[in-house]
Backbone as CSV, one residue per row, in Angstrom:
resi,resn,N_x,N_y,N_z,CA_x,CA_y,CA_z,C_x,C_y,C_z
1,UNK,3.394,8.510,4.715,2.267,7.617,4.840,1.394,7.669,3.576
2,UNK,1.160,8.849,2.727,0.188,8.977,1.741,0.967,8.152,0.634
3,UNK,2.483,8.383,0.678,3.244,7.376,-0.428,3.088,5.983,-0.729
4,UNK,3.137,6.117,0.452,2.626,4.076,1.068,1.496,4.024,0.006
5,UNK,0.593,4.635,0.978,-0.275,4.100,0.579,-1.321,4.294,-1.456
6,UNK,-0.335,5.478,-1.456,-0.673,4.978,-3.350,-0.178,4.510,-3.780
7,UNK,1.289,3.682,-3.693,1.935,2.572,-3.879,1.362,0.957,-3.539
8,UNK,0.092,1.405,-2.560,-0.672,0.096,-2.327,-1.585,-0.002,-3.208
9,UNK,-2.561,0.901,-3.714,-3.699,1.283,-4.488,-3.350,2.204,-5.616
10,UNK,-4.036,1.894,-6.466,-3.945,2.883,-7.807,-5.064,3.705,-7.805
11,UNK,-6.114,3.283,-6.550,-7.201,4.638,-6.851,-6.516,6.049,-5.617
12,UNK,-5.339,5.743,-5.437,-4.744,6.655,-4.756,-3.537,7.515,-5.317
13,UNK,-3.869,8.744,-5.722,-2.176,9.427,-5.841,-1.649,10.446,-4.745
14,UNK,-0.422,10.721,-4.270,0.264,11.485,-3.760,1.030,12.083,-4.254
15,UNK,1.170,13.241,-3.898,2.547,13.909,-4.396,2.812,14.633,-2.728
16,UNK,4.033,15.363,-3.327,5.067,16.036,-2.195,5.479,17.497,-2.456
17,UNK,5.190,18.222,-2.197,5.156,19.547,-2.518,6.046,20.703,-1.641
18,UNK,7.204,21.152,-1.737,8.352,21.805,-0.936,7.634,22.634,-0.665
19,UNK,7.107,23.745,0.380,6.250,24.917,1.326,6.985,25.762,0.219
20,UNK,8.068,25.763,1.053,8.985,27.396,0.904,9.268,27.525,-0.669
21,UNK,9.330,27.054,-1.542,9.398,26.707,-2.925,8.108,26.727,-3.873
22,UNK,7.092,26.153,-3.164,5.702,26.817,-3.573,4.476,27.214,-2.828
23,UNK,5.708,28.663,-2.464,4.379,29.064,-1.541,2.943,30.080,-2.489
24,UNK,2.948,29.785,-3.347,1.550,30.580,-3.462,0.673,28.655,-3.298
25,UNK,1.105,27.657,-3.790,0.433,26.579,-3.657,0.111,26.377,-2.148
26,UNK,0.990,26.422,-1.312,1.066,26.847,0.168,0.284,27.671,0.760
27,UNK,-0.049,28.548,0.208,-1.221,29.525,0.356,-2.652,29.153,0.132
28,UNK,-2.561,28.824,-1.045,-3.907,28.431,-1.304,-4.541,27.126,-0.163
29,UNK,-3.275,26.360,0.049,-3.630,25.304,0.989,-3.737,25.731,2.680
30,UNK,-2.933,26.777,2.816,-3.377,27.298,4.397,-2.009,26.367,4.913
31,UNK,-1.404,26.141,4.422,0.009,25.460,4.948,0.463,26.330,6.431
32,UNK,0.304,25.450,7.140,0.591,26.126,8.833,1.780,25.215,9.398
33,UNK,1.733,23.988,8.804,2.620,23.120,9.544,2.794,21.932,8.557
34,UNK,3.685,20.476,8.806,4.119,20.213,8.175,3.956,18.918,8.895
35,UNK,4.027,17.980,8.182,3.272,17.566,6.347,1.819,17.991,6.474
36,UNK,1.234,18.175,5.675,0.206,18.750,5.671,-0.466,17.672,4.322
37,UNK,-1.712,17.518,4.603,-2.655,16.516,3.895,-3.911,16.663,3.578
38,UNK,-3.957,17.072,2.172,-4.977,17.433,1.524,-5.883,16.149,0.665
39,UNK,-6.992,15.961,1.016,-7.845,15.081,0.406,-8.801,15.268,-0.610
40,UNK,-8.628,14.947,-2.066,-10.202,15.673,-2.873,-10.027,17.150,-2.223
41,UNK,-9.298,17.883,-2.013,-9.729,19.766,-1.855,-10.476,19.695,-0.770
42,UNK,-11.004,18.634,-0.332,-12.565,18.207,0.721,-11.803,18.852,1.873
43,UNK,-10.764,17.782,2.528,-10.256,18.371,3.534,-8.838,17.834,3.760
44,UNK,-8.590,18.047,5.006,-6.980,18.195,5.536,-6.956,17.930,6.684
45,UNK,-5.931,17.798,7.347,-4.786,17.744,8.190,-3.461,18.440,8.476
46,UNK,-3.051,18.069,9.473,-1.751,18.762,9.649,-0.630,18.269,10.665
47,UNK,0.526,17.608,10.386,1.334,16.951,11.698,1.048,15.449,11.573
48,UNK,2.485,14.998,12.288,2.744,13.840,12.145,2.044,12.958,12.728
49,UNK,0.953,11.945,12.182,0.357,11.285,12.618,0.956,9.919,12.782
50,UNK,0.152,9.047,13.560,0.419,8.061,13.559,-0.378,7.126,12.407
51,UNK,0.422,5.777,11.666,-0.051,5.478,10.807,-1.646,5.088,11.087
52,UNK,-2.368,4.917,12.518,-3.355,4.460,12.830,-4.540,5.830,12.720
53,UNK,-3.743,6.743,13.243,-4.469,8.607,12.927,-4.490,8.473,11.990
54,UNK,-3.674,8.346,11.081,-3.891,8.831,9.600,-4.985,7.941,8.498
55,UNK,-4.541,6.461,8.733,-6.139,5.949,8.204,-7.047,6.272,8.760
56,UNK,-7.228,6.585,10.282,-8.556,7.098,10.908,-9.302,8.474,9.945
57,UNK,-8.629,9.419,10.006,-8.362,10.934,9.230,-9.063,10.402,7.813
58,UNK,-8.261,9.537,6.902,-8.404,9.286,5.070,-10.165,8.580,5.596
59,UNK,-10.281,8.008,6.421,-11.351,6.715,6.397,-12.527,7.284,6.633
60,UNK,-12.462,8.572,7.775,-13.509,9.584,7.883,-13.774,10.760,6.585
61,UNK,-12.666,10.888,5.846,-12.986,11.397,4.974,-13.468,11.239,3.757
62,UNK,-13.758,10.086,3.737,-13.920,9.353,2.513,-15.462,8.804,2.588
63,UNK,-15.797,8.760,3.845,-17.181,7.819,4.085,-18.104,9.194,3.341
């Protein structure tokens, strides 16, 4: 969903980051579960949302 959507917008980037491959990055993020979604360092998520959760989630975080 985060792909989407910086493929829609350019004030958006995503990346994709393997856990088990970088886990000290994993660490620092508190990686508990998967996909996991970090905004601005501000905040997060965790688990498969629905595309309607997940703009809910970006839209609250952003206001």
């Amino acid at each position: 969903m985060a792909h989407k959507l910086a493929i829609e917008s350019d004030l958006v980037t995503a990346e994709a980051v393997e856990a088990m491959t970088f886990q000290e990055m994993s660490a620092q993020y508190q990686v508990r579960g998967v996909p996991k979604i970090v905004i601005n360092d501000e905040a997060s998520f965790e688990g498969n949302l629905t595309e309607e959760m997940f703009m809910d989630q970006v839209l609250e975080t952003i206001r």
